[in-house]
C-alpha positions as a printed NumPy array, in Angstrom:
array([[  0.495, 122.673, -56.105],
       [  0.797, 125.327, -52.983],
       [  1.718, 123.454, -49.989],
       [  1.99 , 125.338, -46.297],
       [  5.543, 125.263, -44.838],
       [  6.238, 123.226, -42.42 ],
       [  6.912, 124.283, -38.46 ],
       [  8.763, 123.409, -35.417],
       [  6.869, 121.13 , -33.826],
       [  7.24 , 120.048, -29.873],
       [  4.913, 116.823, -28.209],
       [  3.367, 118.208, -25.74 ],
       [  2.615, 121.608, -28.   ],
       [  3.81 , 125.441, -27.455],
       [  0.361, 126.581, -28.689],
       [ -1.34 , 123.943, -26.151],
       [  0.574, 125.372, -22.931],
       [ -0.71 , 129.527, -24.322],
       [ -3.945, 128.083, -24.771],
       [ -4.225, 126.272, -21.235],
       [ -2.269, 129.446, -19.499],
       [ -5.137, 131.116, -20.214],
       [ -7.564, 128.79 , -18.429],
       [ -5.168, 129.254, -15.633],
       [ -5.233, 132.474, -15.492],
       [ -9.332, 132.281, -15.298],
       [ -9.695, 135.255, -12.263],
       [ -8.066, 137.077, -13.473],
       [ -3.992, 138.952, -13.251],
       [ -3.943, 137.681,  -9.144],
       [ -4.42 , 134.151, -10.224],
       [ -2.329, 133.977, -12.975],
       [  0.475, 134.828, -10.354],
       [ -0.502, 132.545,  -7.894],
       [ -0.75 , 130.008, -10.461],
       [  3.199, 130.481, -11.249],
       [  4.315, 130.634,  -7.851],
       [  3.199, 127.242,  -6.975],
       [  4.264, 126.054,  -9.99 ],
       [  0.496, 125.616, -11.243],
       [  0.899, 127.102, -14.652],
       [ -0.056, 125.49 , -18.03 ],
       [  2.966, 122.602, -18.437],
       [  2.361, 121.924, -14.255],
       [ -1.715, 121.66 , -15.377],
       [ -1.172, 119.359, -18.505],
       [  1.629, 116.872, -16.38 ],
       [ -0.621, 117.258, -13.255],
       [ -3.891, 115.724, -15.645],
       [ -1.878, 113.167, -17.261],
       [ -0.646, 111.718, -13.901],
       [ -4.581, 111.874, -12.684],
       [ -5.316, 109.823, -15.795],
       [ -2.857, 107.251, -14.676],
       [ -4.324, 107.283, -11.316],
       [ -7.433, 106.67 , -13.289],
       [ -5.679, 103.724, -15.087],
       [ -4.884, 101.667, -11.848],
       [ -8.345, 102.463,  -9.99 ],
       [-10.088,  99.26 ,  -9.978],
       [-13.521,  99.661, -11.087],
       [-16.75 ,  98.649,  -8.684],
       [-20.521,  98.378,  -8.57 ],
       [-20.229, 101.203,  -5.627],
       [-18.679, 104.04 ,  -7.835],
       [-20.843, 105.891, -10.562],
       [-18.599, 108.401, -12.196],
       [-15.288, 109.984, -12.358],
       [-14.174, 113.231, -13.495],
       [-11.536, 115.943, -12.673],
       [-12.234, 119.324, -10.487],
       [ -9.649, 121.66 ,  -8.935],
       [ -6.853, 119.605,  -9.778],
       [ -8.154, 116.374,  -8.188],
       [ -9.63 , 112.775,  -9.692],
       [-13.139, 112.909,  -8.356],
       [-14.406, 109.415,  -8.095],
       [-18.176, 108.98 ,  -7.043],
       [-19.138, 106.168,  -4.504],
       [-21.751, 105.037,  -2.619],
       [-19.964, 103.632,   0.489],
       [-17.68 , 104.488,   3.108],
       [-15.403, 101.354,   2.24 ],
       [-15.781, 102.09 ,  -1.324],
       [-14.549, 105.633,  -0.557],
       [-11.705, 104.698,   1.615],
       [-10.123, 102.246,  -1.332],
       [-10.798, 105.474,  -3.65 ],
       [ -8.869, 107.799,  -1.042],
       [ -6.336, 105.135,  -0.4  ],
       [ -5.216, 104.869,  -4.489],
       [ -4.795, 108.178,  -4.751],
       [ -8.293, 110.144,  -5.817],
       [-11.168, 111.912,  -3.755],
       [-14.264, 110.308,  -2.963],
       [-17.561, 111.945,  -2.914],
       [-20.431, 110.292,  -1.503],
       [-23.792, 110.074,  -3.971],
       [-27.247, 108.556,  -3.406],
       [-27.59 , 107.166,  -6.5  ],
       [-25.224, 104.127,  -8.522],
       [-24.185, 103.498, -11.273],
       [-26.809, 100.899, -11.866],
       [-29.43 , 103.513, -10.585],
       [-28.151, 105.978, -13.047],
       [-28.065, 103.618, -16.425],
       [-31.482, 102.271, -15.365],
       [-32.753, 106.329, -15.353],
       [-30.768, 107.147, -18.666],
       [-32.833, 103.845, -20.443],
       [-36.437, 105.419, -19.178],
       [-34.855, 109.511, -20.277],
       [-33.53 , 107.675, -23.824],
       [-36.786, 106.104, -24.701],
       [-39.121, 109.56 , -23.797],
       [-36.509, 111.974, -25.257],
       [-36.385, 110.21 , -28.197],
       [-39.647, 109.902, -29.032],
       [-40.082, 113.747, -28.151],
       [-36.825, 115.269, -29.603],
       [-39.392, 117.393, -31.785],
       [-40.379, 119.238, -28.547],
       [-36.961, 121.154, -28.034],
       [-35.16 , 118.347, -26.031],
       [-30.99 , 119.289, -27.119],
       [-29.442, 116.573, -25.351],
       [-29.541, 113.856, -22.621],
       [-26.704, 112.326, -20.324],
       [-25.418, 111.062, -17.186],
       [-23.848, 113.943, -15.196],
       [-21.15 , 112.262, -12.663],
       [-21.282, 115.473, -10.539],
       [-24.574, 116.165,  -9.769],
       [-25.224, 112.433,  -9.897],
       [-28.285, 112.711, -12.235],
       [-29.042, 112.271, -15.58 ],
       [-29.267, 115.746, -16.869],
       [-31.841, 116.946, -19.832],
       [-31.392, 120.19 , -21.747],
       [-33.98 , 121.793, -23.391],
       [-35.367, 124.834, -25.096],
       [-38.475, 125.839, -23.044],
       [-41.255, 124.229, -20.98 ],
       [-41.495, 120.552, -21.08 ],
       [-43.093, 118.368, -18.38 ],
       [-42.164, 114.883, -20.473],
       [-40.079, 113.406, -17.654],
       [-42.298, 114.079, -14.242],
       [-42.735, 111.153, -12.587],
       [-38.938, 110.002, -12.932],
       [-37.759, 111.736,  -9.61 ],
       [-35.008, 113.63 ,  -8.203],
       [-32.094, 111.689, -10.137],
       [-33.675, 113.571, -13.482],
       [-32.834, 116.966, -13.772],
       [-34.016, 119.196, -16.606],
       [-32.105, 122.165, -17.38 ],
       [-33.548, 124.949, -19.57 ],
       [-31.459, 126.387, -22.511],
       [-31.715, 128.832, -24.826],
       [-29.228, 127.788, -27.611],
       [-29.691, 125.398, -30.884],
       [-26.872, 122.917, -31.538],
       [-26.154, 122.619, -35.134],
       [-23.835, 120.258, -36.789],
       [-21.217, 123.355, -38.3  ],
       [-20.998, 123.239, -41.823],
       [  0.071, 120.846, -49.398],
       [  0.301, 118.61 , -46.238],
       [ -2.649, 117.424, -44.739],
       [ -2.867, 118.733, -41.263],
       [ -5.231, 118.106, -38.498],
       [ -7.421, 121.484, -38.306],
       [ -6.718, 122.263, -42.142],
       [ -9.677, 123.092, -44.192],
       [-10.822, 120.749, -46.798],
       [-13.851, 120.682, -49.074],
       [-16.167, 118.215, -50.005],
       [-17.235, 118.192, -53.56 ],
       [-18.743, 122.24 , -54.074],
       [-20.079, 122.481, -50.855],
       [-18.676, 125.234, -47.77 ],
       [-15.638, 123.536, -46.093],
       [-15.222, 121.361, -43.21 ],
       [-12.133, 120.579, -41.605],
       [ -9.432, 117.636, -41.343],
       [ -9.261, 115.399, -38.051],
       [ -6.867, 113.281, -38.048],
       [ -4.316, 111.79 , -40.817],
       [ -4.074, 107.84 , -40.609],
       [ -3.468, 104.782, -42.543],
       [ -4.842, 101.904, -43.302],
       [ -3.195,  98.431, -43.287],
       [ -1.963,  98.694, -47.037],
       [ -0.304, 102.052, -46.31 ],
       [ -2.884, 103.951, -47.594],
       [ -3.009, 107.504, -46.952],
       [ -6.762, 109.157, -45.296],
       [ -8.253, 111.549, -42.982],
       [-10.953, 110.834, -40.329],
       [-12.984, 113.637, -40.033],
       [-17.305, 114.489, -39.217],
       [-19.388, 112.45 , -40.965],
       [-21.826, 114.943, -41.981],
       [-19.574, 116.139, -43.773],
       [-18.939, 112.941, -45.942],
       [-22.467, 111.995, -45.998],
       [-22.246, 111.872, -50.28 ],
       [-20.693, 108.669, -51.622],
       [-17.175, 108.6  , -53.856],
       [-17.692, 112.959, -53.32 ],
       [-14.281, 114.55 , -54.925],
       [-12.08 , 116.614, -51.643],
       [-10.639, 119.581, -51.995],
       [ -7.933, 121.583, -50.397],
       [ -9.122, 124.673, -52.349],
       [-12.122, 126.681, -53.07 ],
       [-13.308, 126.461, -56.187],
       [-13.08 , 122.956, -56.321],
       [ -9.548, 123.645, -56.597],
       [ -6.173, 121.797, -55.624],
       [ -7.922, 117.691, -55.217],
       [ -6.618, 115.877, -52.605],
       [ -8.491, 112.848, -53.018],
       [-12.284, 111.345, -52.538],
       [-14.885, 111.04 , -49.26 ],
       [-16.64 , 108.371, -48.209],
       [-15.02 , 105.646, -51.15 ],
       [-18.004, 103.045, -51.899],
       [-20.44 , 104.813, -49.864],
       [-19.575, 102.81 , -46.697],
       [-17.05 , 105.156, -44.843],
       [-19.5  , 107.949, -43.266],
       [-21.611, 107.433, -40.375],
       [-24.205, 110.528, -39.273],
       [-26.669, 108.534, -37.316],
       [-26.879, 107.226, -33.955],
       [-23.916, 105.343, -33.599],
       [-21.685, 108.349, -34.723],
       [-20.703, 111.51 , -36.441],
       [-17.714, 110.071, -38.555],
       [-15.966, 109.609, -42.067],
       [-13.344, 109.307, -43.848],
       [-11.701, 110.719, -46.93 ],
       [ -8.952, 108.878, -49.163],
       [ -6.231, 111.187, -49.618],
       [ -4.866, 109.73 , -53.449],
       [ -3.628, 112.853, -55.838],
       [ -0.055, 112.611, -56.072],
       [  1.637, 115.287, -53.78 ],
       [ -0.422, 115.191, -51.052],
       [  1.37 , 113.923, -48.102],
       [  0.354, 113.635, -44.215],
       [  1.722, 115.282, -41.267],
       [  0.696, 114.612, -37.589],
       [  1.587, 118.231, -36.914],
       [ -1.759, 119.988, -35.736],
       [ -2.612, 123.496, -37.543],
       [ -2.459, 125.615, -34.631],
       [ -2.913, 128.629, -36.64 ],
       [ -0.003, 130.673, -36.115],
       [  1.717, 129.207, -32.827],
       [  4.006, 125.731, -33.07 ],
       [  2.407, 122.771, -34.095],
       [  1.171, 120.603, -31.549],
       [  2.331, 116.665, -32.62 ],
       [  0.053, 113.9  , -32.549],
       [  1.505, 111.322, -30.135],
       [ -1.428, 109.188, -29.87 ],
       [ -4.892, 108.645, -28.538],
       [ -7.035, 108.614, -25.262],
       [-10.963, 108.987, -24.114],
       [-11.8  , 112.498, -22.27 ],
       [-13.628, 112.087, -19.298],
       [-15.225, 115.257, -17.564],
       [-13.001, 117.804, -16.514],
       [ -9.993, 117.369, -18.811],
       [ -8.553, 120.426, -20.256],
       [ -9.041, 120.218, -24.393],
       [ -8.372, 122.204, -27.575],
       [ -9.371, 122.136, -31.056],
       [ -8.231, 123.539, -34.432],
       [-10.987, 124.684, -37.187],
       [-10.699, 126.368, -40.011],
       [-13.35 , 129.139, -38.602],
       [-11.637, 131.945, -36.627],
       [-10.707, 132.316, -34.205],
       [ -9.486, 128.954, -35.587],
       [ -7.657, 127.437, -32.208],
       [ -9.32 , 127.503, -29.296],
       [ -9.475, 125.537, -25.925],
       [-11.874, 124.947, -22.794],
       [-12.97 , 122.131, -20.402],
       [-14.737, 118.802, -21.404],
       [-18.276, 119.254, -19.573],
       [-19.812, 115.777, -20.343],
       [-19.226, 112.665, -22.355],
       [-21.112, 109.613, -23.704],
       [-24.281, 112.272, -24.514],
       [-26.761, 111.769, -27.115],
       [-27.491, 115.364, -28.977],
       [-30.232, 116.441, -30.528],
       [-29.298, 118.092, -33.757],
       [-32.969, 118.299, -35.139],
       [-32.618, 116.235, -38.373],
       [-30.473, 113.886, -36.201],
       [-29.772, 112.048, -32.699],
       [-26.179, 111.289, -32.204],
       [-25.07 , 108.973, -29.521],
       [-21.931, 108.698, -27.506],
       [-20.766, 112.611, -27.999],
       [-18.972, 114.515, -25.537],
       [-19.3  , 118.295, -24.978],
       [-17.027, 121.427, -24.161],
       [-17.337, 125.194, -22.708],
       [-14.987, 125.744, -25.824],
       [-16.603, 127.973, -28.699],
       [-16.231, 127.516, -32.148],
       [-17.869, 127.981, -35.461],
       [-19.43 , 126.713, -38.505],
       [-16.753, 125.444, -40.607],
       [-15.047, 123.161, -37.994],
       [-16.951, 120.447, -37.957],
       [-14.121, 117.727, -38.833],
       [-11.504, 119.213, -36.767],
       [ -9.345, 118.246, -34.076],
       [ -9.825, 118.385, -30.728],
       [ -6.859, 117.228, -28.37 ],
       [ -5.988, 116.65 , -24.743],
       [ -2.198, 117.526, -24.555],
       [ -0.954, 116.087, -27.715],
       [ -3.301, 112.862, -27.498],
       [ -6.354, 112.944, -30.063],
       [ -9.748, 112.647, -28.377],
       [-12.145, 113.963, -31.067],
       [-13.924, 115.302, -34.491],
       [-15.464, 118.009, -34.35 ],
       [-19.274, 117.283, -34.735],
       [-21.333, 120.54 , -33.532],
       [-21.938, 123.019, -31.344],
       [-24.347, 126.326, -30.744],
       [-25.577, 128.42 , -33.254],
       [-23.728, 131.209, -31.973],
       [-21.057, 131.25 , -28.627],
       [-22.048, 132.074, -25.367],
       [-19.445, 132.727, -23.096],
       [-18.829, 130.019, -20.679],
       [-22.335, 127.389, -21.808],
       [-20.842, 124.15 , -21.248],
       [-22.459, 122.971, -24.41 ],
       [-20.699, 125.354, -26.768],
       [-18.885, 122.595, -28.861],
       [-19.511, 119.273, -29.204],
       [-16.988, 116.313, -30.321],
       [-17.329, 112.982, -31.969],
       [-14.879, 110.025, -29.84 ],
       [-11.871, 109.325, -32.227],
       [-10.98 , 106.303, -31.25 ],
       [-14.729, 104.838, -32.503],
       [-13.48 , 106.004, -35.379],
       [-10.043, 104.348, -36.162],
       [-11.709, 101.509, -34.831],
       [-14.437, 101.293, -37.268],
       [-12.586, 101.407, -39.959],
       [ -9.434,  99.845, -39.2  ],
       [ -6.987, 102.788, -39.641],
       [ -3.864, 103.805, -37.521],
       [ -2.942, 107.073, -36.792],
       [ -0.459, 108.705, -38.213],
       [  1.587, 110.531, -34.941],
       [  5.019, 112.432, -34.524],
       [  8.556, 111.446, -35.153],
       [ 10.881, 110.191, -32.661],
       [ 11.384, 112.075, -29.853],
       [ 15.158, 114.123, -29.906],
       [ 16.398, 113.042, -26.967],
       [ 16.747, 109.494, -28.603],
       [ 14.469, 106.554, -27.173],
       [ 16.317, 103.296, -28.683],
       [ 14.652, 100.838, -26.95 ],
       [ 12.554,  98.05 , -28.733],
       [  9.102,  96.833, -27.08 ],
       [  9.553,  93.082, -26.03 ],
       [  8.071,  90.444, -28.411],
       [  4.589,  89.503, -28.54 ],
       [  3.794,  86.167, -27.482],
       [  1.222,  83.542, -27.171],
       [  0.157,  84.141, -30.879],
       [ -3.224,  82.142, -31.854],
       [ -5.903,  81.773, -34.309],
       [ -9.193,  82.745, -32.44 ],
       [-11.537,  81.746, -35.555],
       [-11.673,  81.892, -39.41 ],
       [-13.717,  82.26 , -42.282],
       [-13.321,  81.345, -45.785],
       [-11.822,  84.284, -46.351],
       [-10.541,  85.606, -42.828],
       [ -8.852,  84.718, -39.925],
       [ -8.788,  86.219, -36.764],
       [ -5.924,  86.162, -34.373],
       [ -4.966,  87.478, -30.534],
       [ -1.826,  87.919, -28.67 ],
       [ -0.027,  88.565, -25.768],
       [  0.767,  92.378, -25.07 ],
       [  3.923,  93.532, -25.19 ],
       [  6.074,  95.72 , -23.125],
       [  8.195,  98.845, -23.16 ],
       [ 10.368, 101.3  , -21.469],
       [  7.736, 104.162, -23.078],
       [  4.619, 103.041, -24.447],
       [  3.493, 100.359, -26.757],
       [  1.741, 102.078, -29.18 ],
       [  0.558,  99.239, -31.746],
       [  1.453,  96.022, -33.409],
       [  2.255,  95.005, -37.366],
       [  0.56 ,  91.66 , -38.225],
       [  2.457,  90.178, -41.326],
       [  1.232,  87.684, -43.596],
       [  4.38 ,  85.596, -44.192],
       [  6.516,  88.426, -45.544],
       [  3.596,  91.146, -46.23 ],
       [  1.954,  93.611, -44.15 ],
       [ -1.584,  92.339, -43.689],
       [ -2.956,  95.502, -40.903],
       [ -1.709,  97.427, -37.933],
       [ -3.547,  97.745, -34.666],
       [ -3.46 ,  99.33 , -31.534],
       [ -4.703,  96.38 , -29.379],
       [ -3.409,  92.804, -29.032],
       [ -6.498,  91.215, -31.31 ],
       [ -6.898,  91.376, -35.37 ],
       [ -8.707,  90.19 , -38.496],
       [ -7.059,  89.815, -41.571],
       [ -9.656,  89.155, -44.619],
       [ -9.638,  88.964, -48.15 ],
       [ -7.876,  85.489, -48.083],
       [ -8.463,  82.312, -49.868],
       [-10.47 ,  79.584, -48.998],
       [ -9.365,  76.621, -47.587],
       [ -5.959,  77.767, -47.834],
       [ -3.122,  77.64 , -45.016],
       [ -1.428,  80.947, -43.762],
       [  1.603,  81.786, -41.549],
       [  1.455,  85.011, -39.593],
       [  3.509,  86.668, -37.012],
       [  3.265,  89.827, -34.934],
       [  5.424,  92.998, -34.094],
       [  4.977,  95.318, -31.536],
       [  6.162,  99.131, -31.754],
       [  6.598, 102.086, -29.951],
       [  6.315, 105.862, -30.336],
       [  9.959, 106.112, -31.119],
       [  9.331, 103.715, -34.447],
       [ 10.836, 100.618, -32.776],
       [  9.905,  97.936, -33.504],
       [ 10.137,  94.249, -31.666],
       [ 11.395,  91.   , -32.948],
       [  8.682,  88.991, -35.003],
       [  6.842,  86.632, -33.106],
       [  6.907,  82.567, -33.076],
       [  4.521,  82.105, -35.984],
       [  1.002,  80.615, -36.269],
       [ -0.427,  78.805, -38.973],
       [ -3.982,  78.956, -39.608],
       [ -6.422,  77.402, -42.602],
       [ -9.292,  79.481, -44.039],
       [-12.808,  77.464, -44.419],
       [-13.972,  75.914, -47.291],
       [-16.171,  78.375, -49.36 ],
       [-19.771,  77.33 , -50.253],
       [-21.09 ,  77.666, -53.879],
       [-22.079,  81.36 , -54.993],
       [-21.055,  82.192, -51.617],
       [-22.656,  81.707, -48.256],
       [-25.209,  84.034, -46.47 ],
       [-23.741,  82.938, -43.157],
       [-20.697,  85.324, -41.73 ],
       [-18.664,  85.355, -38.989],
       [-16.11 ,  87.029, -36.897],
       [-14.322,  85.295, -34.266],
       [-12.173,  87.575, -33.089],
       [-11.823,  88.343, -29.091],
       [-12.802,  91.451, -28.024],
       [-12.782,  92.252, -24.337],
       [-16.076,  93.714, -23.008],
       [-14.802,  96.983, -20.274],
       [-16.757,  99.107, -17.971],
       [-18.013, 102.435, -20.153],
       [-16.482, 101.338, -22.841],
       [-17.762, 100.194, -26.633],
       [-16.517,  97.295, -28.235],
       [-17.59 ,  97.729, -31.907],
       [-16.721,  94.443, -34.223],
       [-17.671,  94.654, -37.966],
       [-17.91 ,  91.595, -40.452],
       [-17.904,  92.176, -43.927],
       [-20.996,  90.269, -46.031],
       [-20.673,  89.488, -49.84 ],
       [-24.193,  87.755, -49.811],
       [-25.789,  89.361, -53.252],
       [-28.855,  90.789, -53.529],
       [-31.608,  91.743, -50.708],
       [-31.053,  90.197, -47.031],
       [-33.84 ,  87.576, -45.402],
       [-37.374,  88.799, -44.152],
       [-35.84 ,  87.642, -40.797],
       [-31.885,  88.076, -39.688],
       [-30.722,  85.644, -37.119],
       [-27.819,  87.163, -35.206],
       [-25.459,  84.828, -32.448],
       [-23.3  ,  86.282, -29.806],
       [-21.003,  83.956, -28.073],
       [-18.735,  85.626, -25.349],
       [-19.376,  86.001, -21.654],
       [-19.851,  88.763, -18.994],
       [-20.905,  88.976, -15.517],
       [-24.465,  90.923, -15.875],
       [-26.245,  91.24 , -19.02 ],
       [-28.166,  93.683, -17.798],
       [-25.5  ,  96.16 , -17.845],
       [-25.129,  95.463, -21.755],
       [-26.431,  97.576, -24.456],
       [-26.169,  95.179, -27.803],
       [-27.212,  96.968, -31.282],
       [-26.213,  95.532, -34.671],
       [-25.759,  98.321, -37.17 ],
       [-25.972,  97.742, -41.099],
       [-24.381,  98.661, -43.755],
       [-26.892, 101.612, -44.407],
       [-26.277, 102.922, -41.098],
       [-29.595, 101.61 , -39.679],
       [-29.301, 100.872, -36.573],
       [-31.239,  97.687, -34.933],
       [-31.154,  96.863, -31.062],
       [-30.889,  93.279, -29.526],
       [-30.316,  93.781, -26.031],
       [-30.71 ,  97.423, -24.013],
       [-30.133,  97.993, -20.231],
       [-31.76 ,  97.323, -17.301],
       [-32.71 ,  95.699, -14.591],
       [-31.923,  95.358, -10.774],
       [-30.416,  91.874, -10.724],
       [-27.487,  90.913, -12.899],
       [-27.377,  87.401, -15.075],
       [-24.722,  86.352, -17.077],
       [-24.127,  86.568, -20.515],
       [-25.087,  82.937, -22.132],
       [-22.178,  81.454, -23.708],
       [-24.222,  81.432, -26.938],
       [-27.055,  83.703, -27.242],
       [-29.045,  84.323, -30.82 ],
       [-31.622,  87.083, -31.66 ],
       [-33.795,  87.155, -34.622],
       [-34.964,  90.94 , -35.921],
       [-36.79 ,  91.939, -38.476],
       [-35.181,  94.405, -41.172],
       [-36.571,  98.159, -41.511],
       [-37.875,  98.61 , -44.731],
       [-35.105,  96.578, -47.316],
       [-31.329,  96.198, -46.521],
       [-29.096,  95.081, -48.997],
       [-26.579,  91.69 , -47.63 ],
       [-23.297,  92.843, -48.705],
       [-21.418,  95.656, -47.255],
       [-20.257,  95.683, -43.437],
       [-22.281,  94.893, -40.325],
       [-21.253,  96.043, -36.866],
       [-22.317,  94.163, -33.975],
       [-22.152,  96.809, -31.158],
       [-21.588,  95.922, -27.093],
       [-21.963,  98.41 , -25.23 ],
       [-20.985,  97.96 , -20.941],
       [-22.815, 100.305, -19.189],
       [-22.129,  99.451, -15.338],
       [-19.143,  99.338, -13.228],
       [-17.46 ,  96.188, -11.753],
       [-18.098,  93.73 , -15.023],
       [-15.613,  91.701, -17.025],
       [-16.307,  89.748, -19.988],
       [-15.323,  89.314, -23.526],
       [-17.036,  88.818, -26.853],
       [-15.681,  85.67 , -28.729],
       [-17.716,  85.242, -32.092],
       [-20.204,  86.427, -33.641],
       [-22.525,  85.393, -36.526],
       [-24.804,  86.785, -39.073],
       [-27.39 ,  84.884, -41.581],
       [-28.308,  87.393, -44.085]])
């Protein structure tokens, strides 16, 4: 089989620098000089936004900020007091003083949700929380009056544009087809815990269970099968995400991003945009590599057949064809490719439209697959992991947490061995490791590594028995492992059922965790069918806490079958929380 050569590749990405020189040039010839004589050009632009991110990093979160993003070179941190805005000047960002917070702006975005989706029919494209204007902005195609009576902190924005979800070595922006369908195009090469090789990519493009992938037209050259068992696509509210199983012999993975002509840019790991960060993406529609700004995140779009939440948006074009692709800030993946205009309009902020990674990964338990050691030779190992513990088990799972580990770099992820064998790799310091035997003991340890490939020493081990398993199986699950709860974040932990047959008229779901304000708290359990079923939403003025135990009871939509994997979904949507989600059950 035809395979592409390989290229040079550098981290950090020869084709990412051209592509951002040209967003510093924006002006034209005059600025592009200025922009080298103070030392502004693309490398100064992508160092200058990784050290705001880290600024970002160490900028305590607080009920009186509501929204950071990055303008003219500067973190731009929202806040509704002077104190609050002297801590944000004193780490290191710029404070702009807002009317509304954070609170104010979730509480809007639950009223806009509820009306916008109920009237996405009327020409409503998408709905978010704009940090810089402070308002929850609303895009749609002609007159619509839907939202009068919500005041000043909803602003409705007319459009004229339709967003559409765009129709060798495996390489991030290659094309790929599914089954005889047009193509789509590869995210992002990973692995699964068994070594197993896949790509993430959009999941309306792997909507079509156990569909055969191709890296030919013509149903020509297989590289392997989408969506395996009919469980790995999502196109539905929680996501636009899928995976394909990359299994005919000769097909291998490379973290090397198609940049169409200019070096490869290497994968070196993963991060969340926020508004203002400098991005590019690689499609297999020409012009095939192209770059811009992000203008939003955490959006839900309006595709027409479909509402998507949790997107982000760019002023970047691109084309049918691309959906899949993927998008990067510096050589850190951020996205799939989910959508975009009909057609490109110079400078719309909406023109492309990308689907978190990390969700992603998450979901479905993969790591990514990034670059080879750095040249210049980094030898050091991260320290070992300690405090290793069993945080719950199953009859055929246990769950286990550790310590984080340090390193002279970065930590990039940890190996969790079951006594001699590879059981999964994650990136944070919590993991499940199922398909055991019941009441049966198990030794595990933990090893941390870096982007370099080193690896730590293996840590003290823990020994942990699996539950005793019930005749003909049990229609209770549960998943007790810890999963911090973060502001703006989504904490997304999936337990796999194998009840038989239909589920119960009635489904008794049990949370047990804590938090500081359940109001802030968006909790959704999603089923194996992708239907999506909400316990908890937003709102309200005064915060509670999150009971230590707290169990809902829903009624299924139409008939769900029990086996398969449930996701119980927390979503934190105010500033200044902590908390943690400890267990979880389901009774099917």
């Amino acid at each position: 089989m035809k395979r592409r050569r390989k290229t040079a590749a550098t981290v950090g990405g020869a084709a990412v620098l051209a592509s951002i020189a040209a967003l510093v040039a924006v002006g034209g010839p005059a600025n592009a000089e200025q922009s080298r004589a103070s030392g502004s050009g693309p490398e100064a632009l992508l160092q200058q936004q990784a050290v705001l991110h880290q600024v970002s990093g160490k900028l305590a979160p607080s009920p009186a900020q509501a929204g950071r993003w990055i303008a003219d070179g500067k973190l731009m941190v929202a806040v509704t007091t002077q104190q609050e805005a002297a801590k944000v000047q004193q780490a290191g960002a710029t404070p702009k003083l807002v009317n509304r917070s954070q609170a104010q702006l979730d509480a809007l975005f639950v009223k806009v949700d509820k009306i916008a989706t109920a009237d996405r029919g009327k020409g409503l494209q998408s709905w978010g929380i704009d940090p810089v204007s402070n308002k929850v902005v609303v895009k749609v195609r002609g007159a619509y009056g839907g939202l009068r009576g919500l005041g000043d902190g909803v602003q409705v924005v007319q459009v004229s544009t339709t967003y559409k979800q765009q129709a060798g070595e495996v390489h991030p922006g290659d094309p790929w087809w599914p089954g005889s369908e047009t193509y789509c195009s590869v995210g992002f090469p990973a692995t699964d815990a068994q070594g197993n090789k896949h790509f993430v990519t959009a999941g309306h493009c792997t909507n079509d269970a156990n569909q055969a992938a191709y890296g030919a037209i013509g149903q020509a050259n297989r590289l392997g099968t989408s969506n395996v068992g009919g469980s790995r696509s999502i196109n539905a509210r929680e996501g636009d995400m899928g995976v394909v199983a990359v299994t005919e012999s000769g097909w291998t993975l490379s973290p090397n991003v198609n940049t169409w002509g200019s070096p490869a840019v290497t994968v070196s790991g993963t991060a969340d945009a926020i508004v203002g960060d400098a991005v590019c993406h690689s499609g297999n529609t020409a012009p095939k590599w192209e770059c811009g700004t992000v203008t939003a995140v955490n959006q839900s779009i309006n595709y027409g057949n479909v509402t998507i939440d949790g997107l982000s948006t760019t002023n970047a074009c691109s084309q049918g064809g691309d959906s899949g692709g993927a998008w990067l800030r510096g050589s850190e993946a951020v996205g799939l490719h989910s959508g975009g205009n009909s057609s490109c309009v110079s400078g719309d902020s909406g023109n492309s439209i990308f689907q978190p990674v990390r969700e992603a990964l998450t979901k479905w338990n993969l790591t990514l697959l990034t670059g080879a050691p750095d040249p210049g030779g980094d030898d050091e190992a991260p320290t070992t992991p300690g405090n290793v513990r069993s945080t719950g088990t199953t009859s055929d799972s246990v769950s286990l947490a550790w310590d984080a580990s340090t390193d002279n770099t970065a930590v990039t992820g940890y190996e969790v061995y079951n006594g001699s064998a590879l059981a999964t790799s994650v990136t944070g310091t919590t993991a499940t490791v199922s398909g055991l035997t019941a009441d049966t003991s198990y030794s595990f340890t933990i090893r941390a590594k870096d982007a370099a490939g080193n690896k730590s020493q293996a840590s003290s081990a823990v020994t942990a028995r699996t539950q005793p398993g019930g005749p003909g199986g049990g229609r209770t699950f549960a998943n007790g492992t810890d999963f911090p709860i973060r502001d703006f974040q989504t904490v997304v932990s999936p337990i796999r059922s194998t009840a038989t047959g239909k589920t119960a008229s009635q489904l008794k779901v049990t949370v047990e965790g804590n938090h500081t304000c359940l109001e802030d708290l968006n909790i959704s359990l999603v089923s194996p069918s992708g239907r999506w079923y909400y316990l908890q939403r937003t709102g309200g003025a005064i915060c509670h806490p999150l009971p230590a135990s707290k169990t809902y009871t829903l009624t299924p939509t139409g008939t769900e079958n029990a086996a398969g994997t449930w996701n119980l979904r927390i979503g934190d949507n105010g500033p200044g929380d902590t908390g943690a989600l400890t267990n979880w059950s389901i009774t099917l």
